[in-house]
C-alpha positions, 0 to 999 in steps of 0.5 A, a space after each residue: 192351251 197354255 202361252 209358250 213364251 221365251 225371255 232374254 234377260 234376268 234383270 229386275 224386269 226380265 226376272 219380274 216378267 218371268 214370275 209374274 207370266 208364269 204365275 198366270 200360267 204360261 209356260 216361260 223359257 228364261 234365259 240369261 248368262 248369269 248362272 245366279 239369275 238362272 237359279 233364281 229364275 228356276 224355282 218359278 220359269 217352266 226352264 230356266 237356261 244358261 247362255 249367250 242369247 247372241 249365239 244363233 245356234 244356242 238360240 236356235 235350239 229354242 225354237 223361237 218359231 213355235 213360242 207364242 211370244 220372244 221378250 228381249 229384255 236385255 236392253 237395260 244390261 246392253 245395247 248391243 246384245 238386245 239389238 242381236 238378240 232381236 235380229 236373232 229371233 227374227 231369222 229364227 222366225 219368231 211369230 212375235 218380238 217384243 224388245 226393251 229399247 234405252 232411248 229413241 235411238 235403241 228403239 227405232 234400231 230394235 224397229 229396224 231389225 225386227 221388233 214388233 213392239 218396244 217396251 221401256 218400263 222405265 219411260 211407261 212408269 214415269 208416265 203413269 206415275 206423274 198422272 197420278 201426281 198432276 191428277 189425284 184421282 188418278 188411283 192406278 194406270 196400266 199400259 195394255 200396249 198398242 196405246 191402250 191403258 186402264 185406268 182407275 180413277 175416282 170420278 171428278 164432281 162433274 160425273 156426280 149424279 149423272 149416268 154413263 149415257 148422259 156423260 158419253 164416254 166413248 165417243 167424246 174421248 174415247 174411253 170404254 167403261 169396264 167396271 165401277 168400285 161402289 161405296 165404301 167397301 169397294 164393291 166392283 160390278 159390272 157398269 150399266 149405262 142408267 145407273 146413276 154415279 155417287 161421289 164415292 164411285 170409282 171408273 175402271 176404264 180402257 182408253 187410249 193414252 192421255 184420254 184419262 188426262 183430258 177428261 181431268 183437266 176439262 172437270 
């Protein structure tokens, strides 16, 4: 069954977030009071709306309840509507709500009124960007939320010739292994714990935050 999800918000992130979900195949709502956007938003979101999210019974009509997942992603254009939007929805007995928050002050607000989880792609990009400035293996790093990230990284000389298991990942940091890109062309496969790693290799791995930072800065 395909996701039902609501988004509030046409900035550049609501707007890149309703493409992107609805090219997985979601079935996305997206609302913002900015005819444009909306118009934009139409030729890929499964319904694209006009209104004022701040309106109980407009939002109401939506049905936030029986969708999957409620982004506001207003916090960027105000404050103020964000932290409606997210009460809002919260009366409205949406299951789950995700907010964009300005600062720590925005977030904890959001918190307060009935965000189940805060998002700023501003702080998240600054974070995974200065990785790959401070450690250049670091090829790429996306947030899974609840802490987690997946990395990408080419293994430092300490990793060479050895295996999964003599390095032991997990329990020493936490860290999961979930493919490695082998030689020159890339070629992903799925990691065994015998196989012994070359210079040329390249982890993808699940860890909490900053556990790709330790392992760099003790290599």
């Amino acid at each position: 069954m395909r996701s039902q999800v609501i988004v509030v918000g046409l900035g550049q992130f609501g707007m890149a977030l309703t493409k992107s979900l609805s090219q997985r195949g979601s079935e996305v709502i997206a609302v913002d009071k900015d005819e444009d956007k909306v118009q934009i938003a139409s030729a890929f979101a499964a319904e694209a709306i006009r209104m004022d999210a701040t309106d109980e019974s407009a939002l109401a009509r939506l049905e936030p309840a029986k969708r999957d997942v409620c982004v506001c992603a207003t916090g960027d254009q105000s404050r103020e509507a964000a932290i409606i939007c997210t009460a809002l929805l919260k009366q409205l007995g949406a299951k789950r709500i995700i907010s964009r928050a300005n600062d720590d002050l925005h977030k904890r607000i959001l918190q307060l009124v009935g965000a189940d989880e805060i998002v700023n792609p501003e702080w998240a990009f600054g974070e995974r960007f200065s990785n790959r400035i401070v450690y250049k293996k670091v090829l790429d790093e996306m947030s899974l939320g609840a802490d987690l990230v997946i990395t990408e990284f080419s293994i430092p000389e300490v990793f060479v010739g050895k295996t999964l298991i003599q390095l032991d990942l997990r329990p020493r940091y936490g860290m999961i292994v979930v493919a490695i890109r082998r030689g020159a062309a890339g070629t992903v496969q799925l990691p065994d714990p015998n196989d012994v790693l070359s210079a040329e290799d390249i982890l993808v791995v699940v860890s909490k935050e900053g556990a790709v930072a330790r392992v760099m800065a003790r290599s």
